[in-house]
Structure formats: C-alpha cells, structure tokens
N, C-alpha and C positions, 0 to 999 in steps of 0.2 A: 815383701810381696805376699808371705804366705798368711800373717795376719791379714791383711789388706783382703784379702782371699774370704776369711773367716768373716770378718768382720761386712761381709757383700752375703753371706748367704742367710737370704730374707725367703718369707714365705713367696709363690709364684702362682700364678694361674692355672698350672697344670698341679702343685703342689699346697693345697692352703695352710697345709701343717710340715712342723717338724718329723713330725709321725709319718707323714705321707710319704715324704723324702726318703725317710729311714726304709717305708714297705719299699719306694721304686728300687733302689741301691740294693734291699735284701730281696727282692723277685730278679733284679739283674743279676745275681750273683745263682740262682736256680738256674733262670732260664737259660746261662751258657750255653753248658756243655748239650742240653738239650737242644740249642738253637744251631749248635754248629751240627750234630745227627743229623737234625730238619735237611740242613741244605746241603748234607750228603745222600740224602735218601731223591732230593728233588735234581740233584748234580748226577744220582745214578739216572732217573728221570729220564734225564736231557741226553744220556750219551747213549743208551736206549732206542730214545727217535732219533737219534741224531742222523738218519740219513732219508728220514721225511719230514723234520720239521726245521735240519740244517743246525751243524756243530756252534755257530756261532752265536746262539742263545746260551751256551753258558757263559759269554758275557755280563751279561747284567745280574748274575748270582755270582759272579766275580767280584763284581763291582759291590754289591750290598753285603759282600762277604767282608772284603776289606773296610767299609763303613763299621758294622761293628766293629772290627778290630782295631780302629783308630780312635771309636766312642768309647771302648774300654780302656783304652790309656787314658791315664790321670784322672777316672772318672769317678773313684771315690774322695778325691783332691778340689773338684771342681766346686763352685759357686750355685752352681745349680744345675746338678745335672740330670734331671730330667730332662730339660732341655736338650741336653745334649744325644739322650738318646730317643727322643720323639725327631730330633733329624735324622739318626740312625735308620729308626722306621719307614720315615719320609721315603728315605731312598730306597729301602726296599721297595715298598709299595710303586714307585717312579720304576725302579728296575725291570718289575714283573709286567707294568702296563706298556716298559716299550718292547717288552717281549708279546704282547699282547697283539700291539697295535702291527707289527711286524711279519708274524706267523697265521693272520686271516681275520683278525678284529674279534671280530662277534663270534666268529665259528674260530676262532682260537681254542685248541686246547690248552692254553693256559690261563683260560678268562678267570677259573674258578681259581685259581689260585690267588685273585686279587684279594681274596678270603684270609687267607691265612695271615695275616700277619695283624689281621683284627682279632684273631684269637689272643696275642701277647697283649694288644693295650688293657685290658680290663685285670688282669695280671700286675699290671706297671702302677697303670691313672686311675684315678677316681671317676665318676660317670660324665663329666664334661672330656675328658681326655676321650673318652668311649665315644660319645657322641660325635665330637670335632673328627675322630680319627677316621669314625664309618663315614664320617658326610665326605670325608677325603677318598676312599677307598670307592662310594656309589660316584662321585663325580670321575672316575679314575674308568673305573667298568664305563660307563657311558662314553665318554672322549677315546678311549681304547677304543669301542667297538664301535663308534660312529668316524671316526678318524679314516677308517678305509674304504668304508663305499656306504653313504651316510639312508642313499635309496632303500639297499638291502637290511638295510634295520629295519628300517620304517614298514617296511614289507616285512619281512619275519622278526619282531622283535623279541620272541620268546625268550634266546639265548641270552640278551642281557637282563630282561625280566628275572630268568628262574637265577643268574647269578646275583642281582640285587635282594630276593628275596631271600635267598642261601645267608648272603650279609645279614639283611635284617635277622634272620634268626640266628644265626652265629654270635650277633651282639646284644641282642636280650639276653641268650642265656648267657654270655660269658659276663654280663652282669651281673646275673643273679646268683654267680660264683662267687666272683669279686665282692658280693654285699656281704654272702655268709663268708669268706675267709677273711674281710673286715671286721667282721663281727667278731670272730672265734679268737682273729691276731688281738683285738682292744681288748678282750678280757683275758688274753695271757699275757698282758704289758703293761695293762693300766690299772692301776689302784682304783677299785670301784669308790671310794669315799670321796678322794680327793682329787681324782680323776688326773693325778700324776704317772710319770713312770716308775716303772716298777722293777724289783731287783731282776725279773726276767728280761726289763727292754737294757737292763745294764751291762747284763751278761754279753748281749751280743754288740751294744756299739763300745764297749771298752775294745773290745778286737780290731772294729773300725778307727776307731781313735788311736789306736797305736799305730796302724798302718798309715794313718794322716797325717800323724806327727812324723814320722820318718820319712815322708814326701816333703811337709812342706816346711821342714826343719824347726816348729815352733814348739812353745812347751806348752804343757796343758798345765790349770789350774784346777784344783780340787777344794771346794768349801764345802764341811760338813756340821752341819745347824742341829739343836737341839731344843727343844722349847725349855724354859724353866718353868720348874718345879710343876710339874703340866699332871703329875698323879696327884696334886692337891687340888686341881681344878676337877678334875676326875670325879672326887672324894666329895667335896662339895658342892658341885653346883648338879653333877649328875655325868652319864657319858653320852645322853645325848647332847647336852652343853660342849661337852668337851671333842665329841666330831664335831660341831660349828666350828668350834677355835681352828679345828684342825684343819676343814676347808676353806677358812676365812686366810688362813695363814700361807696354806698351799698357793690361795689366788695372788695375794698380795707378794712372795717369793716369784710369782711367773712372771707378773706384769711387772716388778722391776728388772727383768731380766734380760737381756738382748737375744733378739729373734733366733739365734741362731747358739746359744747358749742351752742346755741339757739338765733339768732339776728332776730329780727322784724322790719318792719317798721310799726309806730303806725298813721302815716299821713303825708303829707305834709312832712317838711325836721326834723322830731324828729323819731328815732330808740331805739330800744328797744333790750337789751343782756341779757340775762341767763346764769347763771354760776353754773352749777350743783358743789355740792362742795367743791364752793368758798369762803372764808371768807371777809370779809371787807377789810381788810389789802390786800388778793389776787386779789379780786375786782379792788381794787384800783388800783393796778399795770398794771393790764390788761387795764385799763380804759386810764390809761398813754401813754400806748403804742401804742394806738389806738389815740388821740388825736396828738400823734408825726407823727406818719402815717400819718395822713390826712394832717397836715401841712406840713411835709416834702414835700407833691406831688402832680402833679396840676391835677384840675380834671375839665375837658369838658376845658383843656387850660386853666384852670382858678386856683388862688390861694385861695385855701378857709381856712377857719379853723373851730373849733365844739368846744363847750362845754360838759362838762359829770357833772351828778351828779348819785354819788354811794350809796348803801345802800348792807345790806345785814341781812339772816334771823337769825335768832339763829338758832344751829342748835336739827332737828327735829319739828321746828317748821316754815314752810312756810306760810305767812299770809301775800298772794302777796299784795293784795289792803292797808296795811301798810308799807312795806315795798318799793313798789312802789311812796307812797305818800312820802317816807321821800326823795330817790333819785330823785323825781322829784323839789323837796324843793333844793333840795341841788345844781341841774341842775341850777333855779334861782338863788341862790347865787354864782353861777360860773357867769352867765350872768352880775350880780352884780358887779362882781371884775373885770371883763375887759374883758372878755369872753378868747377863747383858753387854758382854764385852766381844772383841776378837782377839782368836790369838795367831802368832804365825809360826806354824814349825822352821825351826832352825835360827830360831831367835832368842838370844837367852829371854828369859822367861822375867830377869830382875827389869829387865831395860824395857818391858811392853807398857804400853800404854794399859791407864788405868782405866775401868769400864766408863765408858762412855763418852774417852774423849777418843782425838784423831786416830786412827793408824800410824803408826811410824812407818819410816820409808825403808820399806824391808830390805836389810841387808844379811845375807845367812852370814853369821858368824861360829859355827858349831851345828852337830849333831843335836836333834831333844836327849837330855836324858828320858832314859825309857823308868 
C-alpha cells in the first residue's frame, strides 16, 4: 500500500512541481501553530459578542478547527496533499459564510472575515491556487450577504462591495509575497546551472523522508552518480563545454526519473537520487537505466559515461548519513572496476556484474568493506 502510495504521487493542478509540493508541506508545517493562535484570537472574538451576536457561532470554528486537525493526519504520507488541504480551506471558508449568512448577511460582522483565510493560499498555491481560491471566497461574500434579504443588498450594496474589494487587495498583495518568497526559496534550493536540487532542498526533505518511511513502512533507495573522468572534459574541451555536459546530463537523469522520485546535484559533476519506496534490488535497476541513458547519448556533443553506487534503507528505517556513506562506498568501487558500471552496497564486490552488462538481483550478502 505504501509503495502504491509513492508510486501515485504525480504532479497535480494545484501542484505542477515536485518543488511546489515540497513549498505546500513546508508552508503547512509554518502555518500551524500560527493558524491554531488565528482561531484562538477569533474564538476569544466570538465569546466576546457572544451575548449579541449568539454563543453558537463558535460552531463553525469548531468545525474548521477539527478539519485541519484531521487534514494534518497522514498528510506528509499522503499522495497529494495539497488537495487535501485546499478541502481543509474549503471548509473554512463554508464555516465563516454560514456564520455570515446566519448573524445579518451583508451587515454581518463577520463578512470581513471571508478575507482571511485568502491570506494562507498564496502561502500554500501557486497563482492559480490564488486565483481559484478568491473567486471561491468573492462568490461566498456575495451568496452570504444576498442569502438573507437579496432586496437590501441591492439597495445598500456597499457592505459586500467594500468586502470584495478588501479580497481583491488582500490577493494581489499576498501574490506578490508569494512571487518574492518563490523567488528567494528557488535560489536557496536550486542549483542555478543545472537547475537541480540542491544540498540545501536535501537538508530539509531527508527529515521529511524519514518521517515517510516510518508511516508508510517502506525503504528508501539511495543512487549516487559520478560523471567519468569529467576534469578531462574540463581540461579539454573548456568549462564552458563542460556546464553543457553537465546540464545535458542533469536533464536527461530527471526525465528518466519517476514524477515523484527526488535527484540533486551535491557538487561539481557527483548527483544525488531518492527513491521513495525503493528497495535495493528496485534501486538498482533504476540506477541501470540511468547509466544506459547517459551512455546511449551525447551530451554538450560529447560522449560521456557515469558511474552509480546504490544503497538503500530498511524499511521504516531511514538513516540517510548511513545509508548514503554505503552508496557512496559502492560509487568507489564502480570507479574501481572500470567505471560505466553500477555497483550495490552490500554485495560482495567479486560477484558484481561487469560494466555494462545487467544488475544482479540484489541480494546483501555482507557488510562493504570500508
């Protein structure tokens, strides 16, 4: 089930990237403790007026209280959970408008609050997420305030006016928040060259990753790539030749790679794969096929070829800085046998296949010697 899981999380509409997933997951993980403040400040609010606006309006901040609290279970586990918390939102927003519609419509003192929970999407979503979410929130203010006496709008529409227009500005700017901390997040994550992740976006989903694998009981795979002999390409052809190769190479490791699968580059011409998952035996095969790839095709015009050494975690047990050190062990012992090859930690080293032909079906037999 939990591969099953892994193997479904594809890009999505509110999410076109892997990256985008990763912002909503790390803005859910901010916005907590501050979202739960929110609706203790809005719950003091409510008990407040509670004896002219009526105690049972803290109902529907019950209700969206508990929504998040049941969007945050399993939701770093989930398949796509942006989805899961743009329903979260949903019923906010539903909560507040049937407080709305309930306490005088249009002369509600809670109209303006339809507001707020537009301020978290541009936080969360990219600018369609923002868009979809205020046209939900202006349709919400309008049906709120024409729901109870449709005449008296019509006649004084100000109140829904000045709250539609509060929206409209509330969601330009929290755009043009959302564009520069898009901005500022891609260039401390992404490798301008190769426009890979980078040891900073590693840092923080290796935390995530361990926490996934102890939900959904599987192991993770680790392949770590090396170009060969890639300072003779350097030396010769030039370095700007030798960024081609290394973009050429980046692209060609992504698009073999499954949507939902994680490549880095860690420096210079060594790259880094995550295999939510994955087992060593699966690892390995992927690892194969990516070394064919690169061979098969020329990159900056040039013929190159790459090494791999594979590893992977037991599963529910991620314990990257081991796990890493063995596939980087194993990366050497490929360089060792003639490079273009794969090798797998935990496999004696006589019994691997020679460069270029199958994987064996990985079975650990042994610690590497270090």
């Amino acid at each position: 089930m939990g591969k099953q899981r892994n193997r479904e999380r594809r890009v999505s509409w509110l999410c076109a990237t892997q990256a985008d997933r990763e912002r909503v997951l790390d803005m859910e993980k901010r916005l907590k403790p501050l979202r739960a403040s929110s609706f203790a400040v809005l719950a003091v609010a409510l008990l407040v007026c509670g004896p002219w606006v009526g105690w049972w309006t803290l109902i529907p901040l019950a209700v969206a209280s508990i929504m998040f609290f049941l969007t945050d279970r399993g939701l770093q586990s989930s398949p796509r959970p942006e989805y899961r918390l743009a329903l979260a939102w949903l019923s906010s927003e539903l909560a507040i408008a049937a407080s709305v519609a309930l306490t005088g419509g249009t002369h509600s003192p809670a109209l303006a609050w339809l507001v707020l929970p537009v301020v978290t999407l541009a936080a969360r979503f990219n600018v369609r997420g923002v868009v979809a979410g205020s046209a939900v929130a202006a349709g919400l203010i309008v049906a709120s305030s024409l729901i109870t006496d449709p005449g008296e709008v019509m006649a004084g529409p100000q109140y829904a006016v000045f709250a539609l227009a509060l929206l409209g500005a509330v969601a330009l700017l929290s755009v043009a928040l959302m564009q520069s901390d898009v901005h500022h997040r891609t260039a401390s994550v992404i490798d301008p060259l190769t426009s890979m992740l980078n040891r900073n976006a590693l840092r923080v989903r290796v935390d995530e990753l361990r926490a996934q694998a102890q939900i959904v009981q599987q192991p993770i795979g680790v392949i770590v790539g090396d170009l060969d002999h890639f300072k003779a390409v350097n030396d010769t052809h030039g370095h700007a030749v030798g960024d081609t190769v290394l973009r050429d190479v980046a692209y060609s490791l992504r698009k073999r790679l499954r949507a939902f699968d994680l490549a880095y580059r860690l420096g210079g011409e060594e790259f880094l794969v995550l295999l939510p998952g994955a087992s060593v035996g699966e690892a390995a095969m992927i690892a194969e096929d990516l070394r064919r790839t690169i061979h098969a095709n020329s990159h900056g015009n040039l013929a190159v070829t790459m090494s791999f050494g594979v590893s992977a975690s037991e599963p529910s047990q991620f314990a990257y800085d081991e796990v890493f050190e063995e596939a980087d062990q194993a990366l050497y012992i490929a360089k060792a046998a003639g490079r273009n090859c794969v090798r797998v930690a935990g496999i004696n080293p006589d019994t691997q296949p020679e460069p270029g032909s199958e994987p064996l079906s990985t079975q650990r037999v042994g610690a590497l010697s270090r």
